[in-house]
C-alpha positions in Angstrom: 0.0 0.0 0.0 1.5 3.2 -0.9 -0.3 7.1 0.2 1.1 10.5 -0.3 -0.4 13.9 0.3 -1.1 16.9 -1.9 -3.3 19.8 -1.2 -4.7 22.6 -4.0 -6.8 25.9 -2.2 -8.4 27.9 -4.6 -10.1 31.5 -4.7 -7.7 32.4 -1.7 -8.5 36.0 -0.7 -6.0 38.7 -1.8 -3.2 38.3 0.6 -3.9 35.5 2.0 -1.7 32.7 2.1 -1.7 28.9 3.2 0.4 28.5 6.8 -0.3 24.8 7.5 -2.2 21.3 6.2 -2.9 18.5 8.1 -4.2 15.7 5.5 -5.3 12.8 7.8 -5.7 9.3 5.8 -8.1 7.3 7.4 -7.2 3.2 6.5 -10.2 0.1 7.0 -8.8 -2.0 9.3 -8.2 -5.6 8.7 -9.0 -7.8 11.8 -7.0 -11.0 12.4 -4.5 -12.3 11.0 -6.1 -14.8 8.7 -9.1 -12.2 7.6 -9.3 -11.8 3.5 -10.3 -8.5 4.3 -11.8 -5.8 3.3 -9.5 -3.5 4.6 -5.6 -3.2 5.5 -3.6 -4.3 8.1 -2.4 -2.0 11.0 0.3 -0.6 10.0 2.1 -2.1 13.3 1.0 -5.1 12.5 3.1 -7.7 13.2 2.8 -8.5 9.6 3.9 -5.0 8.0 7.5 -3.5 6.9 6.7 -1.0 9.3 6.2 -2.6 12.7 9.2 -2.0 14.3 9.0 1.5 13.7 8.3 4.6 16.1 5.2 5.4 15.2 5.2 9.0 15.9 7.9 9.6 12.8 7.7 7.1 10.2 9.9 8.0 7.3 8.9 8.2 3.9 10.0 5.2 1.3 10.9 8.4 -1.4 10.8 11.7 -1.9 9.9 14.1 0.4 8.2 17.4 -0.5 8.7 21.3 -0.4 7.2 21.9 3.1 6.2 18.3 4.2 7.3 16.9 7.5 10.0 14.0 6.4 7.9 11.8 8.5 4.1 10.2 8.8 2.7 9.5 12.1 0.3 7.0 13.0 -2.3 8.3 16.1 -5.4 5.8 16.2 -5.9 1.9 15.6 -9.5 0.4 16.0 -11.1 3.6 16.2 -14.6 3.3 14.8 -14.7 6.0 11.8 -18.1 6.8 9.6 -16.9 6.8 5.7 -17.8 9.0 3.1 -20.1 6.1 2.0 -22.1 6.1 5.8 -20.4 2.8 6.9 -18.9 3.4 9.9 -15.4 0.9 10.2 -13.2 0.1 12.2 -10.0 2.0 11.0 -6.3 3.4 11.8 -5.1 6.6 10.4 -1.8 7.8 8.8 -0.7 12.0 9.1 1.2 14.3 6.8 2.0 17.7 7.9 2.7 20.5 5.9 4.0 24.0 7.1 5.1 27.5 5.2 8.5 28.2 5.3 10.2 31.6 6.3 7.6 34.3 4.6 5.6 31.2 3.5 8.0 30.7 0.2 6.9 27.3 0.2 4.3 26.1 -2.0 3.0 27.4 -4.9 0.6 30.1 -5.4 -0.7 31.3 -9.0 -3.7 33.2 -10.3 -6.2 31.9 -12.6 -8.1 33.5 -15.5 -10.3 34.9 -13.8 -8.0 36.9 -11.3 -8.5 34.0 -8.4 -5.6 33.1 -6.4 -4.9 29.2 -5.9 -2.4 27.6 -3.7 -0.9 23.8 -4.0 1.4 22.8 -1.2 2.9 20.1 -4.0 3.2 16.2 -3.3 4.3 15.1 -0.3 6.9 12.0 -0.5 5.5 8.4 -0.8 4.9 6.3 2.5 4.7 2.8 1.9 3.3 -0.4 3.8 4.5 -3.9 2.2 2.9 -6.8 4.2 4.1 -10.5 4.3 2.5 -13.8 5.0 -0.9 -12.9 5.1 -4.2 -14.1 3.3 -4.6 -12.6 -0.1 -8.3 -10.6 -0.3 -11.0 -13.4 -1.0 -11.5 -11.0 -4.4 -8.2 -11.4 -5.9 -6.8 -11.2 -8.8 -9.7 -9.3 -9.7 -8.3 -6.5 -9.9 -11.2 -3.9 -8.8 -10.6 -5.1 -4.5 -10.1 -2.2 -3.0 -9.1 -0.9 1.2 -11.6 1.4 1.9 -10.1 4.5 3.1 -11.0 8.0 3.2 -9.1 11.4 4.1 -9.4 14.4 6.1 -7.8 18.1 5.4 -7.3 21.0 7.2 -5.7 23.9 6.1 -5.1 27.1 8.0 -4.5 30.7 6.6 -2.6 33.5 7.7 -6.1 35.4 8.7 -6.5 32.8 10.9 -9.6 31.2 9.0 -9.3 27.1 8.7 -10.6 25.1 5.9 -11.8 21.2 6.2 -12.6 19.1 3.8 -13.4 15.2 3.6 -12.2 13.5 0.9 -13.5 10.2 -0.4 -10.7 8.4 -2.3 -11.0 5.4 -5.1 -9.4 3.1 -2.7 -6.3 1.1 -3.4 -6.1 -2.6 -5.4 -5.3 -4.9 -2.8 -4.7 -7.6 -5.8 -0.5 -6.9 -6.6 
């Protein structure tokens, strides 16, 4: 499983610029070990790359972004989450942070057609999960199995106004 972070603002107001995004991935959970799924393992799971790792800074497997924090942290596992879809599931989460740098330089702003300001922080680095030894999804190899997931951004401005949104995502093939 592989997740990265990118966040676009548009119609900013004049002079306004982006200080900080959260962009919280939300990740079904797979219970027990021999499960088919839906879903994805914890990412401490004794069965993932990542187990062994502090979970508070979790490097990224490449790249890693004008702005981003260098690290992912994982908060919550088992928490009961209500998805884009209204099916609440049990879940774990995964967090990118992005800040401005000195005279927020970072990012990049740009003005549209129509005289709007719009702001993308660009792509954060790649965070990966490889698992080993467990069941594949009873759907495999069809390639449509997906790990429900959903995410959650907040992005604040220098007037001190925050934006949210709730994003519902396509979902990763669990069939590689």
């Amino acid at each position: 499983m592989t997740v990265g972070a990118q966040t676009y603002v548009d119609n900013l107001p004049a002079g306004v610029t982006v200080t900080s995004v959260t962009y919280r991935w939300w990740i079904a959970n797979r219970i027990g070990q021999t499960s088919t799924g839906p879903g994805a393992f914890w990412v401490g799971n004794s069965s993932s790359s990542r187990s062994r790792q502090n979970f508070d800074a979790m490097p990224y497997t490449s790249g890693t972004g004008t702005a981003w924090r260098n690290t992912v942290s994982n908060t919550a596992n088992l928490v009961n989450q209500t998805y884009p879809d209204g099916v609440t599931r049990q879940s774990w989460d995964l967090n990118f942070s992005w800040t401005a740098g000195t005279n927020n330089t970072s990012g990049t702003y740009t003005t549209d057609a129509q005289g709007c300001r719009d702001f993308t922080t660009g792509p954060s680095g790649r965070f990966d999960v490889a698992y080993s030894g467990v069941v594949a999804p009873s759907s495999c190899p069809t390639p449509s199995a997906t790990i429900p997931n959903f995410n959650t951004i907040v992005v604040t401005l220098s007037n001190g106004e925050t934006l949210t949104e709730t994003s519902a995502s396509d979902g990763e093939s669990t069939c590689r």
